[in-house]
C-alpha positions in Angstrom: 0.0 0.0 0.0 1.6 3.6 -0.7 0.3 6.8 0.5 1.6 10.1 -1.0 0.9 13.2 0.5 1.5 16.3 -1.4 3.2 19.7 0.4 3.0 17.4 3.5 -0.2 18.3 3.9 -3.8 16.3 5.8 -6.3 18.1 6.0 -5.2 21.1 5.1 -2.8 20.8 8.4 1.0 21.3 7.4 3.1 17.8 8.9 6.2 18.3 6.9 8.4 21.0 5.0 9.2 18.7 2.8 7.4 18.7 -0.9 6.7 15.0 -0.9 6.5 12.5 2.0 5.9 8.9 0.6 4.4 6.5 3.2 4.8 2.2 2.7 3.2 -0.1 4.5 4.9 -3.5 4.2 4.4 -6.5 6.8 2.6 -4.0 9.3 6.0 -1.7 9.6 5.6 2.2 8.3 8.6 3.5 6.8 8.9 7.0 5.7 11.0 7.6 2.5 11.6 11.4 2.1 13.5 13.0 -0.9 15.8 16.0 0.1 14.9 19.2 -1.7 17.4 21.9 -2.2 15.0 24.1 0.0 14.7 21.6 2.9 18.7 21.4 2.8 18.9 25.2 2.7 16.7 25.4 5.7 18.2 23.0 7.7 19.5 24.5 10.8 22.1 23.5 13.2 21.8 21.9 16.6 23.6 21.0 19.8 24.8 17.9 17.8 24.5 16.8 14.4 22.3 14.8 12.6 21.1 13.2 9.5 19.2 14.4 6.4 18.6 11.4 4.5 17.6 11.3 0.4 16.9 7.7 0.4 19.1 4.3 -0.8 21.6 5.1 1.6 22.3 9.0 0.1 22.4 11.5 3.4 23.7 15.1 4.2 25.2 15.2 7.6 24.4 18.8 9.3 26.7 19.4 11.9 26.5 22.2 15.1 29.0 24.7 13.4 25.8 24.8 10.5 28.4 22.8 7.8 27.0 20.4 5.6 28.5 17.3 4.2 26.9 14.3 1.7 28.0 11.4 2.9 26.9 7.6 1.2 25.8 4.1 3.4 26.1 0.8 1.9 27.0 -2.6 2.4 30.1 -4.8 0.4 30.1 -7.9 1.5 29.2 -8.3 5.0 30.2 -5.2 5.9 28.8 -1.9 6.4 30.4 1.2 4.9 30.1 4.7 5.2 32.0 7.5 2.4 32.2 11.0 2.5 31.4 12.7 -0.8 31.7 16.3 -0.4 30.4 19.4 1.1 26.8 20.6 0.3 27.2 24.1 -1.7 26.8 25.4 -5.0 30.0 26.8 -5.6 32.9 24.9 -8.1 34.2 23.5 -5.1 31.0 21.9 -3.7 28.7 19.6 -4.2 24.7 20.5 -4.9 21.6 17.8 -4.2 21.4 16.8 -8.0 25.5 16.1 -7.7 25.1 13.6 -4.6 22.5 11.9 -6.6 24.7 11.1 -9.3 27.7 10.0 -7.3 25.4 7.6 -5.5 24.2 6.5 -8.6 27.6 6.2 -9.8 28.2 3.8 -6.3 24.9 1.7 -6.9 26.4 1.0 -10.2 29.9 -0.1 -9.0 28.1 -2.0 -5.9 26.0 -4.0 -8.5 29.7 -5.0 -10.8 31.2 -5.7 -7.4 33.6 -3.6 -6.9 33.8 -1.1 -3.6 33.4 2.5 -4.1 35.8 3.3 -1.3 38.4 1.5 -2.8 38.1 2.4 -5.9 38.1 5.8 -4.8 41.5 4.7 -2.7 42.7 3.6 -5.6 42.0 6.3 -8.2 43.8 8.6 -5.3 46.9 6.6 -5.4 47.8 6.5 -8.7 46.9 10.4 -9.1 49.9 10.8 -6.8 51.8 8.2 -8.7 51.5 10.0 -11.7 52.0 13.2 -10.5 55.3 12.0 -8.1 56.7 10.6 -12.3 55.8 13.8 -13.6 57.6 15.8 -11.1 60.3 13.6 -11.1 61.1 14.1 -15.0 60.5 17.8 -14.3 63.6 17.8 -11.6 
C-alpha cells in the first residue's frame, strides 16, 4: 500500500516542509522515504549535535553544530557496512549540490552491483593520481 501526501499536507494541516513524503506499509512496519529538496537542505538549521538528512538508498547530508554540511553515502560490500564522505553541500565549483550527490550515489549503486567497492576504488583512483604526478615531477627535476 503507498500513501503520497502532497506539500506534507492532511487536512489542510501542514506535517512536513518537505514537498513530498511517501508513506509504505509493508508487513505492518511504516517507513517514511523522504526526498531532500534543495530548499529543505537550505533550511536545515544547526543543533547542539548533528544529525542526519537522509535522500533515500543510503544518500544523506550530515548537518553538523557549526551549520556545515557534508553528503555522505551508506552501503554494504560484502558483509560489511560502509560509510564514504562525498563532499560538502554548496553550489560553488568547489561543492557539491543535491542533484550532484544523486549522481555519485548512482555512480556507487552502479559499482556496488559489478562488485567492486566504491571506497576502494576511490583509494585507488587517489593513489595512482599521486603516482602519476610523483613521475611527472620527477622528470620535471
Amino acid at each position: 500500500m503507498l500513501i503520497v501526501l502532497i506539500d506534507g499536507k492532511i487536512d489542510g494541516k501542514m506535517l512536513f516542509d518537505f514537498s513530498v513524503l511517501i508513506f509504505t506499509v509493508n508487513s505492518g512496519v511504516h517507513m517514511a522515504k523522504e526526498k531532500l529538496t534543495e530548499l529543505a537542505i537550505k533550511q536545515a538549521k544547526s543543533k547542539n549535535k548533528q544529525y542526519k538528512l537522509s535522500d533515500g538508498g543510503g544518500l544523506f547530508l550530515l548537518v553538523h553544530p557549526n551549520g556545515s554540511k557534508y553528503w555522505r553515502v551508506d552501503y554494504r560490500f560484502g558483509d560489511k557496512r560502509k560509510s564514504s564522505s562525498l563532499g560538502v553541500y554548496g553550489s560553488k565549483k568547489s561543492e557539491m549540490p543535491l542533484v550532484k550527490a544523486r549522481k555519485v550515489q548512482a555512480q556507487y549503486k552502479s559499482m556496488l552491483q559489478d562488485g567492486i567497492d566504491p571506497i576502494e576504488a576511490k583509494r585507488q583512483k587517489k593513489q595512482l593520481y599521486f603516482k602519476e604526478k610523483q613521475k611527472k615531477e620527477s622528470r620535471d627535476a
